[in-house]
C-alpha positions, 0 to 999 in steps of 0.5 A: 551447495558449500557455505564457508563461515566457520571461523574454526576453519583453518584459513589457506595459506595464501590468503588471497587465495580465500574467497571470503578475504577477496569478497571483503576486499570487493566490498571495502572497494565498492563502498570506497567507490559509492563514497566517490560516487556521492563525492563527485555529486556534492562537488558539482558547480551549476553556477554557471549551467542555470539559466535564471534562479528557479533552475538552480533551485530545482536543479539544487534539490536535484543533486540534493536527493541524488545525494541522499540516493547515494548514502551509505547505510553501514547497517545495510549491505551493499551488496547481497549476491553474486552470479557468475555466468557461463557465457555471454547470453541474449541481449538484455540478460547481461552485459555483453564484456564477457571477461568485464562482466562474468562475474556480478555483485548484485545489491541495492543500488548500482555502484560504479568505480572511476572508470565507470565499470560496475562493481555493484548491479542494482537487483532491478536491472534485468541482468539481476534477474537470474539471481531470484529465478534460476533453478538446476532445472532453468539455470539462466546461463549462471554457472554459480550463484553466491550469498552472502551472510552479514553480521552487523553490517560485515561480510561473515559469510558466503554460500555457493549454489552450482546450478550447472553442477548435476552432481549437486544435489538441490537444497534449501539455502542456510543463509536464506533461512537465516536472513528470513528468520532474523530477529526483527527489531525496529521498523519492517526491513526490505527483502530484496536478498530473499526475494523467490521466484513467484514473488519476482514475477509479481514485482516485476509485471509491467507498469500497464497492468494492474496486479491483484496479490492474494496472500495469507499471512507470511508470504511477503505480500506487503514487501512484494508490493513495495518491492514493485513500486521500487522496480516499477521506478527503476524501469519507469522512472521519468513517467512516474516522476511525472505522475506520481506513485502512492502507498495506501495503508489501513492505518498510521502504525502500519504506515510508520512500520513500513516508512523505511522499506523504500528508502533502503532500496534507494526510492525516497520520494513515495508517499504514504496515506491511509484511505481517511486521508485521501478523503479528508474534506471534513473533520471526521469526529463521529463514529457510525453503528456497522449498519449504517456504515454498511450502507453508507459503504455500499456501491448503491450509494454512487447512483444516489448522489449522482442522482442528487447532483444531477437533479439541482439541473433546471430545464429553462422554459423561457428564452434568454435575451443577450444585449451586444452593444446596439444589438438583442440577441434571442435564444429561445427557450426550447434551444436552451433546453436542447443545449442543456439536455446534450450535456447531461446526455454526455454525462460528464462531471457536473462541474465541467458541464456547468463550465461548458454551458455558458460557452454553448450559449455563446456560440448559439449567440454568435450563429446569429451574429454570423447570420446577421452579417458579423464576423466574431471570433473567439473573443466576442464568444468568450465576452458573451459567455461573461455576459450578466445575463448569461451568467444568471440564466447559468447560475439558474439553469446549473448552480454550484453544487457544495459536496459537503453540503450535498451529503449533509442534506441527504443524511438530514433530509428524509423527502431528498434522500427518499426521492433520490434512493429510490429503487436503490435503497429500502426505506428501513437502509434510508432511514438507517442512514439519517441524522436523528438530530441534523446538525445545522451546518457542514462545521458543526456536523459530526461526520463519520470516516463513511461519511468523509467517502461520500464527500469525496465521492460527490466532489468527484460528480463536480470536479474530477479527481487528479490520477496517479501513474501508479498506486499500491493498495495494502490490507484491501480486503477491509474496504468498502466498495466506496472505498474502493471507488476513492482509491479508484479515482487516484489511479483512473488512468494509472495503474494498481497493485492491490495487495491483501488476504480475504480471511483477515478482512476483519470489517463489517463490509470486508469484501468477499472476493476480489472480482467484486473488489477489482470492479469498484475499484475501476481495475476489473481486468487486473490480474489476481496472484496468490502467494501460499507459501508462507515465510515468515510464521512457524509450522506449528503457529500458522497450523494452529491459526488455520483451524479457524478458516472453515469457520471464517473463509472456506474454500481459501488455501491455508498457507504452507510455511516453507520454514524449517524451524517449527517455531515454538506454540504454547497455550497457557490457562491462567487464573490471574493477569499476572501470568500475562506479564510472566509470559512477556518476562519469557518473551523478553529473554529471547532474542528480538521483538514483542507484542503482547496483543490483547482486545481493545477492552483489554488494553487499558487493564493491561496497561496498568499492570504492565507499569504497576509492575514497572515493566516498559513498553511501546505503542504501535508506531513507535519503533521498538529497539535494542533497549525497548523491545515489548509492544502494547498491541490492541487487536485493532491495529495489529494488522500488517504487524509482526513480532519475533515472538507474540504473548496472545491475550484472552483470544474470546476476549478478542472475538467477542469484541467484534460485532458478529462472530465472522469478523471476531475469528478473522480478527482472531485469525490476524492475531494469532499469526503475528509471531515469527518465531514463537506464540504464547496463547494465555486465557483464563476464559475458554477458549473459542471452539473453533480452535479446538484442543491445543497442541501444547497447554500449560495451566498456572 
């Protein structure tokens, strides 16, 4: 392996001679060639190529997104690698012009000259491949595997990897390390230039399955999955255009944190949601004590409101007489009843049931015509199932179900709800889950997010709920399992990427294995993955935070840091909350991001001192920059977030403020492993004895 970007090197006499000066000139070239690209987009005439003005519509927002496809991002390299192949390979491994194609950038995006040769290989095509998963051992046909270092969107760097070399020795890339351990400023960026093999065969795995990723904290889990919605649009793309594809998240900061990792990779038509909005039929304004939360979580509560649904279904005990003109009609009672009990033994959703019903009362009206000698078709069956008399033994037999509703009287009435939870439920679960004062209609309840999962739970009993071709699912493991069974129904005939790490499930009803989770969510044969080598937290911190997972999650693998910088790890006891703002003061003198995290109590306290003090500082969500680099976190909403370097509040502050010591040391667990490259531990209170004697300890 050589790396060449020492600018003290004297450069060769020939300076076209020089791999770097040739590398800037591919670039120069290429961006020239992508700016050509969009040019020959935005000059495209469809005057006289639409048929009427709702094809030049679609077709203009067409070009419209093809030419957002193609900016140019002058922060973002267009191309990050290079592969030079030995000889032409198998079909499908790279492009059969040996003397066109020895020689491939990879990048981004693809991007072709005027000829339509290409300068730039997308990383999603399979000629890409070889770049993430050839080794000395399985060099894939590459004779060289190059990587390119950028500073401020200029190509600074390149170092050379000779995998048919047996002379050279393997090691770690200096660029790779570097790219991982970049200071982190603004939103989560891609990493499409360090993505490792055991991560390109998770992003990779086909459209059909579904893919379970276990991952502690570090190992790229989230990036992995929003790596495979980019690829699974690149191999699938017209399928999922049809069908749509969907990021879930546990929350809007997470939400905003990521938002720009699809767009760098060239994808801008995904959407983003947490579970809350998926399930948003009501106003959410309550909030539920964990037990009842639990409960109204739990699997049992499906059979209940399917049992409620069903039980507004009357069997008729008298016949039903169609007027026709001149003619009656008699359908006894007994056949209504027969019609009735096939469609509730056909289980569908009670909406198309209820849709169906009048049709087979219809067609037992026209066997009787037919045997009268007439001769209807399909309009006489469908004006007898629009029939008033029809209609009303319907309206009696199957009437309208209101979801909302549903769920508002089994919370507020005991004698419903016990008749329908019973077996399911004990009495001392139902009477957790009444109102102690019921609210008078659906407007003026109070509901709760458990509630709004019933809601959308009982809406899908009565009409099914749209599937998507492909959904991603972050932070899984603080889901319910009627949660799950939400997210579930948006990919009932699609498929998944649950991505996720038992040890920070950091809810009441956090789920204990994923077999479980995989099950409610409708995916039980997906394929579960773990990821344990961590590439983002330091040595010493991730060391430090794994004290906690015997006492949390035993049996889980602690994560192996592959980063060769131990990072930094100090804890410190205080005496007053000024030596908090003293530790952000350090933080504040390195380079990057930082996140003061604190217990939910503690934030506002914290607040007032950081202003007092007249120190600025960010929210979750709101994107950190070169000028306001210090973030507020509350421990709540610290998941899936990272910092360069993290100022750790009060860590018994932290567990005490959860509802059972599990969920605090898991809470504890998220906290402690937010920092990139350096932890300062700052308590005035004891420290929880889980995490035993510090490493490195200051007093102030």
């Amino acid at each position: 392996m050589s790396a060449h970007d020492d600018p003290l090197v004297d450069p060769p006499a020939d300076p076209a001679a020089d791999p770097l000066v040739r590398e800037r000139a591919h670039l120069t070239s290429s961006r020239a060639a992508l700016r050509a690209m969009r040019e020959d987009v935005q000059a495209l005439d469809i005057r006289d190529v639409t048929a009427n003005w709702v094809n030049a519509k679609v077709l203009e927002a067409q070009i419209e997104e093809r030419i957002k496809a193609l900016a140019d991002l002058s922060h973002t390299p267009l191309f990050f690698g290079r592969l030079d192949y030995l000889h032409t390979t198998q079909e499908g491994q790279r492009p059969p012009q040996e003397a066109a194609y020895t020689t491939l950038h990879i990048g981004r995006r693809h991007v072709h000259d005027g000829d339509g040769d290409p300068m730039v290989i997308d990383w999603r095509a399979p000629v890409s491949q070889p770049f993430y998963r050839a080794s000395k051992q399985a060099p894939m046909d590459v004779a060289l595997r190059r990587r390119f270092g950028y500073t401020g969107g200029e190509l600074t760097a390149y170092e050379d990897e000779h995998l048919s070399d047996p002379a050279e020795a393997a090691r770690t890339s200096k660029l790779l390390q570097a790219e991982i351990e970049r200071p982190r400023v603004g939103p989560m960026r891609d990493i499409v230039a360090t993505i490792q093999p055991e991560q390109d065969e998770i992003v990779r795995s086909g459209l059909g399955g579904s893919v379970c990723v276990q991952g502690g904290p570090g190992t790229g889990k989230t990036a992995v999955g929003l790596h495979r919605v980019a690829y699974l649009l690149y191999a699938h793309r017209e399928r999922l255009a049809r069908t749509g594809t969907l990021v879930i998240g546990p929350n809007r900061s997470f939400l905003h944190y990521i938002e720009q990792v699809l767009p760098a990779l060239g994808e801008l038509e995904v959407k983003q949601a947490t579970v809350d909005d998926l399930v948003a039929h009501v106003e959410v304004r309550g909030k539920d004590e964990a037990a009842t939360a639990v409960v109204k979580g739990d699997a049992r509560m499906a059979e209940v409101l399917r049992r409620a649904v069903r039980s507004h279904v009357t069997l008729p005990d008298e016949a039903l007489m169609v007027v026709r003109g001149s003619r009656r009609w008699r359908i006894p009672g007994y056949e209504l009843e027969e019609i009735v009990r096939e469609l509730l033994d056909r289980d569908i959703r009670y909406g198309a049931a209820r849709d169906a019903l009048p049709q087979r009362i219809a067609h037992a009206v026209l066997v009787r015509m037919e045997a009268a000698g007439e001769a209807p078709d399909d309009r006489v069956q469908d004006a007898v199932a629009r029939n008033a008399a029809v209609k009303a033994a319907v309206k009696a037999i199957w009437p309208p179900v209101d979801p909302a509703k549903l769920v508002l009287r089994l919370l507020s009435d005991a004698e419903f709800l016990a008749e329908h939870a019973q077996g399911l439920l004990s009495p001392d679960e139902q009477k957790t889950l009444l109102w102690a004062k019921p609210p008078r209609s659906v407007r003026s309840a109070k509901w709760s997010a458990a509630d709004a999962v019933l809601i959308d739970e009982a809406n899908d009993l009565v009409e099914r709920t749209h599937s998507l071709g492909h959904v991603v699912l972050d932070e899984a493991q603080d889901l319910s399992p009627m949660q799950y069974r939400a997210v579930g129904r948006r990919c009932s005939t699609g498929s998944a990427t649950v991505l996720g790490d038992l040890a920070q499930g950091t809810t009441p009803w956090a789920t204990e294995s994923w077999a479980e989770a995989l099950t409610h969510l409708g995916k039980p044969d997906a394929a579960v993955e773990e990821l344990t080598a961590g590439f983002r937290v330091p040595r010493e911190v991730i060391a430090y935070a794994s004290r906690l997972l015997p006492h949390m999650s035993p049996g889980l693998a602690q994560v192996r840091s592959v980063r060769e910088s131990p990072g930094s790890l100090e804890v410190r006891h205080v005496t007053a909350d000024a030596a908090v703002l003293a530790a952000c003061e350090e933080a504040l003198r390195n380079e990057g991001s930082i996140g003061l995290i604190a217990a939910d109590a503690r934030v506002p306290v914290l607040a007032e001192a950081l202003a007092g003090a007249g120190m600025s500082y960010l929210s979750p969500g709101q994107e950190t920059t070169a000028e306001s680099r210090l973030t507020l976190v509350p421990a709540s909403l610290a998941k899936g977030l990272e910092y360069d370097y993290v100022v750790l509040d009060e860590p018994a502050a932290i567990v005490d403020g959860e509802p059972d010591e599990r969920t605090g040391l898991r809470r504890l667990y998220v906290c402690l492993t937010r920092a990139v490259s350096g932890l300062s531990v700052v308590h005035g209170a004891p420290l929880p004895p889980q995490l035993g004697t510090p490493t490195a300890s200051t007093t102030t």
